[in-house]
TORPA-4810 file (N, C-alpha, C, O; in nm, 3 decimals):
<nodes>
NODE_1_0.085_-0.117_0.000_0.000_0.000_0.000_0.090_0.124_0.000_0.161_0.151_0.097_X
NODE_2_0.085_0.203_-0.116_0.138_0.355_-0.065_0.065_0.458_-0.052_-0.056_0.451_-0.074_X
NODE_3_0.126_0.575_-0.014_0.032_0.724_-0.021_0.049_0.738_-0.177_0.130_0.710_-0.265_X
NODE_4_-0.080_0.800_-0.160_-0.088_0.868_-0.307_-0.003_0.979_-0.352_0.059_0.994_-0.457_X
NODE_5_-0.016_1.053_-0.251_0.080_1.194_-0.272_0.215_1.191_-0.269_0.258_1.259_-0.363_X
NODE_6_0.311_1.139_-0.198_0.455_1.091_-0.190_0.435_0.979_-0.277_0.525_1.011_-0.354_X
NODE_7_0.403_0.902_-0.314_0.403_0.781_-0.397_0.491_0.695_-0.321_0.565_0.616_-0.379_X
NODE_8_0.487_0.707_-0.155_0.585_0.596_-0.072_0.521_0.467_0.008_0.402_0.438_-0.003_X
NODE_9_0.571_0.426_0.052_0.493_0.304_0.148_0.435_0.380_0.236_0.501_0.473_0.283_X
NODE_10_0.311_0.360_0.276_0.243_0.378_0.433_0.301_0.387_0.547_0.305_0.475_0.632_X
NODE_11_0.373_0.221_0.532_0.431_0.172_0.645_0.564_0.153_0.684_0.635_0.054_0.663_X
NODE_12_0.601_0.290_0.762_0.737_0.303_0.814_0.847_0.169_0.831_0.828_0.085_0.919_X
NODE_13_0.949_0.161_0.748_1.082_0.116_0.748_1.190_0.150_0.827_1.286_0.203_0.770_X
NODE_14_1.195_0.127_0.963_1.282_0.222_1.058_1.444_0.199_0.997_1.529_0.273_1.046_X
NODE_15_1.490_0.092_0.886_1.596_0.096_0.875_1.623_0.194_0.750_1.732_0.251_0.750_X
NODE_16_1.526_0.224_0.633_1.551_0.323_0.576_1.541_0.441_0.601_1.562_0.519_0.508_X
NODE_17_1.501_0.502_0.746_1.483_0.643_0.787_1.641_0.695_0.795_1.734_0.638_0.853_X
NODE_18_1.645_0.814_0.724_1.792_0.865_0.689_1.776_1.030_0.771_1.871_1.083_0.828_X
NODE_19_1.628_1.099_0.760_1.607_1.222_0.813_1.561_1.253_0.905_1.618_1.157_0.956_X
NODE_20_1.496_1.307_1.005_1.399_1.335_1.111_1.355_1.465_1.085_1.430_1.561_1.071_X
NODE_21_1.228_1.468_1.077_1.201_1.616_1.039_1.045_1.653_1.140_0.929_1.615_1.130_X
NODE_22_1.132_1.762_1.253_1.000_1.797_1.326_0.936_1.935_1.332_0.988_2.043_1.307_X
NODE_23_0.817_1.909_1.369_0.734_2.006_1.417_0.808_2.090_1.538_0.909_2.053_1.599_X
NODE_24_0.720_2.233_1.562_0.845_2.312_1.670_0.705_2.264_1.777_0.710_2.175_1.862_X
NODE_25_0.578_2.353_1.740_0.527_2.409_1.872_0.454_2.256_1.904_0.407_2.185_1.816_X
NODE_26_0.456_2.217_2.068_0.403_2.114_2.090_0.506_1.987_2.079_0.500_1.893_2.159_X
NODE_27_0.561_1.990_2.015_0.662_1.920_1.973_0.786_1.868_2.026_0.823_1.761_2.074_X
NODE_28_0.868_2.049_1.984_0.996_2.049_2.073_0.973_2.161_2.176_1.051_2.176_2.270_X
NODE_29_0.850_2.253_2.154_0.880_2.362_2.261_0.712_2.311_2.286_0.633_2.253_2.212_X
NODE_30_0.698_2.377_2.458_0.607_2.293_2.541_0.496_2.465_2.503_0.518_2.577_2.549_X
NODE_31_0.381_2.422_2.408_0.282_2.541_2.411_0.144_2.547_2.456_0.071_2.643_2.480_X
NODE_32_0.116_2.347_2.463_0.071_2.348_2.532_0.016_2.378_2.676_-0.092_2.429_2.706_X
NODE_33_0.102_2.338_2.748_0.106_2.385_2.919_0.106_2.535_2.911_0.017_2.585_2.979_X
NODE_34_0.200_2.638_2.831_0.215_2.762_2.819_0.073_2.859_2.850_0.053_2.961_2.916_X
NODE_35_-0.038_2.746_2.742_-0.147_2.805_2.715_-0.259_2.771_2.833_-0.337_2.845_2.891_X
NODE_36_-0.232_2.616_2.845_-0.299_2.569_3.018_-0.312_2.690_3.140_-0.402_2.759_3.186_X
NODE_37_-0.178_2.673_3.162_-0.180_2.755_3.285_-0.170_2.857_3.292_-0.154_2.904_3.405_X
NODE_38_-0.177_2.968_3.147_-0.246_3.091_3.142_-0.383_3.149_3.155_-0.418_3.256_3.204_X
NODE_39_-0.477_3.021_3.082_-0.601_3.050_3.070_-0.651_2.949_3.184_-0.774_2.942_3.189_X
NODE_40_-0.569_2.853_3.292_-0.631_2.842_3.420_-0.599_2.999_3.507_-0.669_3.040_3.599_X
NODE_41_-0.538_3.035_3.479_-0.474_3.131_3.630_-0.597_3.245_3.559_-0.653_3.308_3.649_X
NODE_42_-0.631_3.269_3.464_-0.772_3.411_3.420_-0.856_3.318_3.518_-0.866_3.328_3.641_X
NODE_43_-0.937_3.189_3.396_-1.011_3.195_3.498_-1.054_3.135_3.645_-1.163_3.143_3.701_X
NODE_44_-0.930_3.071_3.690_-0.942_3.058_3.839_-0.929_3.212_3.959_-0.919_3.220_4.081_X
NODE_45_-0.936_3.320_3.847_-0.961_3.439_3.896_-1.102_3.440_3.947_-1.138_3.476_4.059_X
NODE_46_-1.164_3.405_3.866_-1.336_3.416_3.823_-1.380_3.300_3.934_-1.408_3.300_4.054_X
NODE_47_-1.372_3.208_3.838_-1.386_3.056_3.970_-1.282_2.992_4.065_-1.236_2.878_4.065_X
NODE_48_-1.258_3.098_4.149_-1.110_3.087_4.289_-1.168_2.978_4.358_-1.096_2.942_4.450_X
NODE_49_-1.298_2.898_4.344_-1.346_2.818_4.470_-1.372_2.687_4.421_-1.430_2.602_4.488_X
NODE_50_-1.303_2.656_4.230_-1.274_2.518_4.227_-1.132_2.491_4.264_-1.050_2.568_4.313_X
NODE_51_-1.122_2.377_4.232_-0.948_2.335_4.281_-0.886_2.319_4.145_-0.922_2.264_4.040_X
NODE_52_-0.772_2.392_4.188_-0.636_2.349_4.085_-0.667_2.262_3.983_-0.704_2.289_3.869_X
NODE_53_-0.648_2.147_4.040_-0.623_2.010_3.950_-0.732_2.019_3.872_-0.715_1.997_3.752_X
NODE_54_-0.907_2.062_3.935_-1.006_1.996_3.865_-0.956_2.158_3.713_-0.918_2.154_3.596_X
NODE_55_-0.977_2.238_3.783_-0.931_2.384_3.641_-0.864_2.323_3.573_-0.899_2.277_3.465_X
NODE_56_-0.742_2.310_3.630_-0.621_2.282_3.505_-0.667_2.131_3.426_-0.606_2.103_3.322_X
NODE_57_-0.753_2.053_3.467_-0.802_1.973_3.354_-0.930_2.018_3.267_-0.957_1.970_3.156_X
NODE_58_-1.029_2.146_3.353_-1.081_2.174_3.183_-1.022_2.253_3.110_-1.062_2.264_2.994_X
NODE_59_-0.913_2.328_3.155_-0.823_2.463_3.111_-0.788_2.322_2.971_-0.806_2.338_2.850_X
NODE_60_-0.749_2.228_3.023_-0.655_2.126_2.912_-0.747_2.093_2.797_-0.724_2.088_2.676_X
NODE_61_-0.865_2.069_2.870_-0.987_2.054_2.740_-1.003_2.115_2.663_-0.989_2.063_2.552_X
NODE_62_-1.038_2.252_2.669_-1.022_2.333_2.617_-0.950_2.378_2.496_-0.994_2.388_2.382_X
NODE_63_-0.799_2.409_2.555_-0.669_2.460_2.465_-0.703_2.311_2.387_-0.753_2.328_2.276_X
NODE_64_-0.684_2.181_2.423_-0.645_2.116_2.303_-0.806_2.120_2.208_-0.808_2.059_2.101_X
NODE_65_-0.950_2.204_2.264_-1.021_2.184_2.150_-0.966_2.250_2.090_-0.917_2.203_1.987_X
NODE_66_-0.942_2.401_2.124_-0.945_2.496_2.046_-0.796_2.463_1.943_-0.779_2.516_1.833_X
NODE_67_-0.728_2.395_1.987_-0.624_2.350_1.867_-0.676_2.313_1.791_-0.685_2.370_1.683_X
NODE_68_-0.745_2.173_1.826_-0.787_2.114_1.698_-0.849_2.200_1.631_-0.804_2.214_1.518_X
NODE_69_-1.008_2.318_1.680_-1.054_2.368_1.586_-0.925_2.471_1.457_-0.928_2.489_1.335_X
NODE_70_-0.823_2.518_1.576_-0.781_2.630_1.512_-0.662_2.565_1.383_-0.622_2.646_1.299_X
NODE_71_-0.625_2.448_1.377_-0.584_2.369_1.300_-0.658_2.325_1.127_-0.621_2.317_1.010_X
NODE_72_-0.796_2.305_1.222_-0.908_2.275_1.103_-0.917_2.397_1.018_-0.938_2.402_0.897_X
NODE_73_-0.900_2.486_1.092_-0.923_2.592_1.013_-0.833_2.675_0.909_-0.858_2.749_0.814_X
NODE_74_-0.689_2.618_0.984_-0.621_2.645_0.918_-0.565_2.563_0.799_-0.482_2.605_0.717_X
NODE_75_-0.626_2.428_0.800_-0.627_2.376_0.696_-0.691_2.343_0.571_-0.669_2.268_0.476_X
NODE_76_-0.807_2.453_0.616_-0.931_2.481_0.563_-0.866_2.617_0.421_-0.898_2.626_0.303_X
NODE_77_-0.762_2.706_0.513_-0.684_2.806_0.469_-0.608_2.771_0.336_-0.593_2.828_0.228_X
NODE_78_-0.563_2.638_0.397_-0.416_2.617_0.329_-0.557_2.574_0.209_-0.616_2.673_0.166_X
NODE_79_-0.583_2.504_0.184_-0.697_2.440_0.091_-0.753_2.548_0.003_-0.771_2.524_-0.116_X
NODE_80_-0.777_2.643_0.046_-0.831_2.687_-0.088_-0.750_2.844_-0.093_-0.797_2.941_-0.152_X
NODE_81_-0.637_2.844_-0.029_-0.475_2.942_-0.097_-0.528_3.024_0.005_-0.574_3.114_-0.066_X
NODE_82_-0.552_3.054_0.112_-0.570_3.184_0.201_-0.491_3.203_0.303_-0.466_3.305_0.367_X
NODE_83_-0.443_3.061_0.315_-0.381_3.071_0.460_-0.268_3.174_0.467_-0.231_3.212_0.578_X
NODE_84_-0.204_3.230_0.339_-0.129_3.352_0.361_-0.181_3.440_0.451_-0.115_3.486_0.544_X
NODE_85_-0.317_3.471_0.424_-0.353_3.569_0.585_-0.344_3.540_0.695_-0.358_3.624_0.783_X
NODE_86_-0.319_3.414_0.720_-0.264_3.350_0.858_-0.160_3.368_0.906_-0.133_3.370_1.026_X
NODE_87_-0.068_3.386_0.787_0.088_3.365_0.780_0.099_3.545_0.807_0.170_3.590_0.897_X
NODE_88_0.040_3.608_0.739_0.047_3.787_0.782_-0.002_3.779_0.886_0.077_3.846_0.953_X
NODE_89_-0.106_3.731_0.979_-0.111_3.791_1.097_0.015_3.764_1.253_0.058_3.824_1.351_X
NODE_90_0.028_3.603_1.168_0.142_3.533_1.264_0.209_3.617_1.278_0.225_3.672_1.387_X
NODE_91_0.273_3.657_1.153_0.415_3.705_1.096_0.412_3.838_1.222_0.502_3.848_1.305_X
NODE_92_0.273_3.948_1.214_0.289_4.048_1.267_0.285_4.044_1.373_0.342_4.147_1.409_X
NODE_93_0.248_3.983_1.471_0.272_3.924_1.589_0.388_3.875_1.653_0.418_3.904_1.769_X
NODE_94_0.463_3.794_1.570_0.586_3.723_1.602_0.703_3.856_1.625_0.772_3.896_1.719_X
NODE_95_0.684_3.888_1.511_0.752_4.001_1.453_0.772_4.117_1.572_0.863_4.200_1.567_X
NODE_96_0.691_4.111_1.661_0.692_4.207_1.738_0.793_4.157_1.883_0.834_4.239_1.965_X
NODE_97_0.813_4.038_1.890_0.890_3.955_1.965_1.047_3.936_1.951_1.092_3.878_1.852_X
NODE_98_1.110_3.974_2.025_1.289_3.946_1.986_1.327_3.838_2.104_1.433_3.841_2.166_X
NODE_99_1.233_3.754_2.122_1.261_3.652_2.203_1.110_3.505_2.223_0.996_3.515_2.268_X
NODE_100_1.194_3.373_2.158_1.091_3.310_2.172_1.020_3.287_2.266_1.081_3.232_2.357_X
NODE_101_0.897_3.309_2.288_0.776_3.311_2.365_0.798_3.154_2.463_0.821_3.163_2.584_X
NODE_102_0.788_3.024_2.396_0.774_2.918_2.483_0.895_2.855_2.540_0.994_2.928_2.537_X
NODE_103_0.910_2.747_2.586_1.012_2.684_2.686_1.051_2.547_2.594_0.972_2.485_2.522_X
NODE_104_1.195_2.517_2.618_1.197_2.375_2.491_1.144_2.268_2.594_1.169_2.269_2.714_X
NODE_105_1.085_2.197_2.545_1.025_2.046_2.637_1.142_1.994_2.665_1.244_1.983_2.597_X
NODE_106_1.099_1.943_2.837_1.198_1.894_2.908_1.312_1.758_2.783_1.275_1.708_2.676_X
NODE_107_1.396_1.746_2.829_1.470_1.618_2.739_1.453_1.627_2.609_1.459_1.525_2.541_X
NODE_108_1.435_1.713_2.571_1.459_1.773_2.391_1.561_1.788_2.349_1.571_1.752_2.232_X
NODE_109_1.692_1.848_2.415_1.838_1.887_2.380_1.850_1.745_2.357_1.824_1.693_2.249_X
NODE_110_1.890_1.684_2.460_1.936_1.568_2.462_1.927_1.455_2.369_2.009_1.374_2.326_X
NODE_111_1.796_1.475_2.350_1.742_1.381_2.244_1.777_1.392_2.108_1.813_1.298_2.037_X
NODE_112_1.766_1.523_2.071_1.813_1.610_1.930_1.996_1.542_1.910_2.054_1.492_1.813_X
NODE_113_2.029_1.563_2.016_2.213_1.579_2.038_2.257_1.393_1.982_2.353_1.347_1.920_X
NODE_114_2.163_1.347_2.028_2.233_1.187_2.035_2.126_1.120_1.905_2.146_1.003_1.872_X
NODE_115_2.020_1.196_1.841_1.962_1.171_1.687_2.080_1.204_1.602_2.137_1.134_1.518_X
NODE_116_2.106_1.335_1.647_2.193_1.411_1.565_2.342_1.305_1.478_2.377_1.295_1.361_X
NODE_117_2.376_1.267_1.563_2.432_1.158_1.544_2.434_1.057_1.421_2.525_1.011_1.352_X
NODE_118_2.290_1.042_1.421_2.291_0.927_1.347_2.192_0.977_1.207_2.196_0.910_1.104_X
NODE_119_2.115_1.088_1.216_2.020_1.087_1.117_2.067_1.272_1.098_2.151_1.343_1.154_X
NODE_120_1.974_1.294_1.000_2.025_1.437_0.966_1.883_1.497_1.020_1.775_1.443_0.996_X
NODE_121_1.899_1.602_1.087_1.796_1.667_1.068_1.682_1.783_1.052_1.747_1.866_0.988_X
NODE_122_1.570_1.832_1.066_1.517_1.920_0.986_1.409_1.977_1.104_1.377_1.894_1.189_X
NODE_123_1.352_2.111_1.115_1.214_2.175_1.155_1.161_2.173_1.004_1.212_2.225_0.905_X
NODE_124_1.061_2.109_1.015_0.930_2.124_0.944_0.800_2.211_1.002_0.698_2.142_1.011_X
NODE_125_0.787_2.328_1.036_0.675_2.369_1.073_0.531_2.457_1.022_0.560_2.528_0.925_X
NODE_126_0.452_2.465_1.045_0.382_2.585_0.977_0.371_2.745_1.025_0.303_2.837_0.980_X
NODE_127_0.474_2.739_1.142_0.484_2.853_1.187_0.588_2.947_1.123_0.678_2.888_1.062_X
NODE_128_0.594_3.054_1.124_0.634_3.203_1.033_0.790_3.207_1.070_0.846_3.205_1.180_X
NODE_129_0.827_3.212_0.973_0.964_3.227_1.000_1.104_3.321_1.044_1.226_3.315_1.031_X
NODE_130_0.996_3.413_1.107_1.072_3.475_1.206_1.069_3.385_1.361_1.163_3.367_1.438_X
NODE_131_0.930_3.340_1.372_0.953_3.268_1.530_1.019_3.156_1.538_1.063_3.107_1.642_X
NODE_132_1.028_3.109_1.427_1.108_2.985_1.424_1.273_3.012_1.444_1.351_2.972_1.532_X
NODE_133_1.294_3.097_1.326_1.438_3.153_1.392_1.469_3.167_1.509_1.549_3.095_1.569_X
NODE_134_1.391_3.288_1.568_1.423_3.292_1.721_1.400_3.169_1.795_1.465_3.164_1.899_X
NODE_135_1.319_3.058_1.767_1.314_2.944_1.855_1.452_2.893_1.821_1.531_2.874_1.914_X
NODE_136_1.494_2.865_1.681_1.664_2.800_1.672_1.769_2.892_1.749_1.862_2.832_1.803_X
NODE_137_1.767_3.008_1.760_1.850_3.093_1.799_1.834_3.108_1.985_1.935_3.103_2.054_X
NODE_138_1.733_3.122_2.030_1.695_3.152_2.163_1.746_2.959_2.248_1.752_2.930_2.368_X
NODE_139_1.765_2.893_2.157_1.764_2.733_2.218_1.915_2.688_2.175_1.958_2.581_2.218_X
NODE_140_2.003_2.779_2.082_2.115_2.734_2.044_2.095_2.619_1.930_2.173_2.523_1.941_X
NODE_141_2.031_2.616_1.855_2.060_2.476_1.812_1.996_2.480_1.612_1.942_2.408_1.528_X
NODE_142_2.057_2.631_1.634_2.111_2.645_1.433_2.206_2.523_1.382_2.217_2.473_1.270_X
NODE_143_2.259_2.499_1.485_2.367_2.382_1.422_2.314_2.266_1.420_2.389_2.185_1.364_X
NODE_144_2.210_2.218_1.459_2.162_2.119_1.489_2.098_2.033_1.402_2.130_1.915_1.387_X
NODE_145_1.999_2.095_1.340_1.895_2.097_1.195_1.998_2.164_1.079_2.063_2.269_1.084_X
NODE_146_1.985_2.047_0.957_2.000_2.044_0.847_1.909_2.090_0.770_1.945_2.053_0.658_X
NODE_147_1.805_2.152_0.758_1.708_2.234_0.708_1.639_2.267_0.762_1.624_2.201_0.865_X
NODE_148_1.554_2.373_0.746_1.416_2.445_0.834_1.337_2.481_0.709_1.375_2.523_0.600_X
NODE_149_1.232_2.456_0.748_1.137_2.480_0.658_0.999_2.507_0.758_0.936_2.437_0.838_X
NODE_150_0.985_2.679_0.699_0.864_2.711_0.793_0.779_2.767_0.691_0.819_2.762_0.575_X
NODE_151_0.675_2.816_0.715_0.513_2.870_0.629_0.586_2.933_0.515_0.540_2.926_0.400_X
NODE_152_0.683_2.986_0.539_0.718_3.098_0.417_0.793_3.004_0.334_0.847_3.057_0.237_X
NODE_153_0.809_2.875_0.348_0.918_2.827_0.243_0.856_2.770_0.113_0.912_2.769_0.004_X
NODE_154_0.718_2.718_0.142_0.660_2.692_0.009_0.550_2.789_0.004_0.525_2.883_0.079_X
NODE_155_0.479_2.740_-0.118_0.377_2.802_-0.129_0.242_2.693_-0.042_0.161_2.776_0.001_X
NODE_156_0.215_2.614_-0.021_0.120_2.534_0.039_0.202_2.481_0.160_0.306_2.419_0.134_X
NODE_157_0.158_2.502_0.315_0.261_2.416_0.394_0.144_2.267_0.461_0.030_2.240_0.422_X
NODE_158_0.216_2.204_0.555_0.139_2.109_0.587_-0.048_2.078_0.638_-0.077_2.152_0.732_X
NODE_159_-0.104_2.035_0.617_-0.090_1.864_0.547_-0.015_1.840_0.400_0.020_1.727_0.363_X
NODE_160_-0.001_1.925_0.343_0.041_1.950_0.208_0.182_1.847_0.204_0.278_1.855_0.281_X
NODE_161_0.173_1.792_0.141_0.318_1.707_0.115_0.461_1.803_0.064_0.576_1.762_0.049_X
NODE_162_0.422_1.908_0.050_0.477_2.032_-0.076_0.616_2.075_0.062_0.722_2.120_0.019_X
NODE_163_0.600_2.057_0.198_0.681_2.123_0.254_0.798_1.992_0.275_0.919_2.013_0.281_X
NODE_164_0.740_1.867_0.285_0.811_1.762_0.321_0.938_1.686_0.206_1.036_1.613_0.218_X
NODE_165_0.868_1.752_0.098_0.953_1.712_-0.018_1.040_1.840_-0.060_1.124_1.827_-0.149_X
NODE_166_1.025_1.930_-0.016_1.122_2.032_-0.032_1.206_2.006_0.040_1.321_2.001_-0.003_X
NODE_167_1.173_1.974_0.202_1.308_1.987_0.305_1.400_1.843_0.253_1.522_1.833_0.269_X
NODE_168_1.295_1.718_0.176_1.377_1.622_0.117_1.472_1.632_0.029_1.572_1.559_0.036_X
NODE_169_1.449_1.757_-0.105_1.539_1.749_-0.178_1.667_1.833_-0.127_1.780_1.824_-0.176_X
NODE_170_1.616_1.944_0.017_1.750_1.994_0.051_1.842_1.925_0.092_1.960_1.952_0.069_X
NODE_171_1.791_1.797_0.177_1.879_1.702_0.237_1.929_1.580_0.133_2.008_1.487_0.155_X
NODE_172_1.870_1.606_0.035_1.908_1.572_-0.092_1.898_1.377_-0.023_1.996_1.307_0.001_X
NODE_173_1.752_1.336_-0.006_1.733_1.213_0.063_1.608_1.191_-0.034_1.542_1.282_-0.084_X
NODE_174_1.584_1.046_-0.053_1.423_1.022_-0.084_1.352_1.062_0.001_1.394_1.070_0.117_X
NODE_175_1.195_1.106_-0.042_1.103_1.167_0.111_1.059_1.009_0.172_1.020_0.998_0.288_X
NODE_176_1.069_0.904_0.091_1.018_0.777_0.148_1.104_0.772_0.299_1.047_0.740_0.403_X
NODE_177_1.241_0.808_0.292_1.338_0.771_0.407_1.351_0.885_0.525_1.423_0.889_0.625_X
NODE_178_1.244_0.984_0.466_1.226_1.108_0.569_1.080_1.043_0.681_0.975_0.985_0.653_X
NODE_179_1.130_1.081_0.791_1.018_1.070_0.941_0.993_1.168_0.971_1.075_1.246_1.019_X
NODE_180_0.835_1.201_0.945_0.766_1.347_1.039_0.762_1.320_1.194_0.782_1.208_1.242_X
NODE_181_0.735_1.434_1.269_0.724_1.418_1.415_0.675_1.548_1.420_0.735_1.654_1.403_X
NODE_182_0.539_1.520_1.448_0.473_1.653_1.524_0.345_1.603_1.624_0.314_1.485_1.614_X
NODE_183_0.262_1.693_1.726_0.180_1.698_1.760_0.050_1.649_1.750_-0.010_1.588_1.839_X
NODE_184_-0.009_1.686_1.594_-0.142_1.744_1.569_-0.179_1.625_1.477_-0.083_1.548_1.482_X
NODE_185_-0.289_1.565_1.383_-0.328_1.482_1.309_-0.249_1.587_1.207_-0.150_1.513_1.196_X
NODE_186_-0.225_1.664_1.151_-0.154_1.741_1.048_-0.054_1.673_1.026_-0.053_1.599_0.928_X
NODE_187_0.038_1.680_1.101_0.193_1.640_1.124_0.170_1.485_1.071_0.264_1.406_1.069_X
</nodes>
């Protein structure tokens, strides 16, 4: 069985994987929790007389609906060519930042450092490529990744196969022997 779109097998070959190519937010930097325990601490302002634990598990419900919706939507974007206005509002937002916003997930260096090793590898994200910079730059680890590929590098980014086969031909690898790693059903 293959995909239609890569024209590769379905089913992962861990001995032909030559690349690793990940997602940032959720991924390698923690945006989840970021967003948890912002929008518990508002509204455990409001409702001070539930407990912690029970908030911070609908606070969790929540952020991950609103991912999924805000995902759908943005793939709703990418689908019929709009999501550039996504990419302008990111952009102006980010843009206003000279320091990445989230925290790298615990045991991420480490992990990257001793892949590094053995596979080459890549950020694949759909985020704007100024925050991504500052995430390589604010974490040290330009040296790390053999390509980056963020919203601005193609014209269609993920689910789109269009970003995965670009960062393939930079690493100059078949995309069959490239491994995604992200978060979201996207990835």
């Amino acid at each position: 069985m293959r995909d239609p779109e890569l024209n590769a097998p379905l089913f992962l070959n861990v001995k032909a994987v030559q690349a690793i190519l990940f997602d940032i937010d959720g991924t390698l930097a923690e945006t989840d929790d970021f967003y948890i325990h912002l929008l518990a601490e508002k509204i455990g302002r409001v409702l001070f007389f539930i407990p912690i634990d029970k908030l911070m598990g609908v606070t969790r419900v929540l952020v991950m609906g609103v991912q999924t919706l805000s995902d759908a939507v943005y793939w709703l974007l990418d689908k019929i060519h709009l999501d550039f206005l996504y990419h302008k509002l990111h952009n102006r937002i980010a843009t206003a930042r000279d320091k990445y916003r989230y925290q790298l997930i615990q045991g991420v260096l480490p992990a990257l450092t001793a892949l590094n090793q053995q596979y080459k590898l890549g950020i694949l994200t759909a985020g704007g490529e100024h925050s991504t910079r500052l995430f390589l730059r604010d974490f040290d680890l330009e040296t790390i990744f053999q390509t980056v590929v963020s919203a601005n590098s193609c014209i269609r980014t993920k689910p789109s196969p269009e970003p995965l086969l670009w960062a393939a031909q930079q690493l100059n690898i078949p995309p069959e022997n490239c491994l995604r790693i992200g978060d979201t059903i996207f990835d």
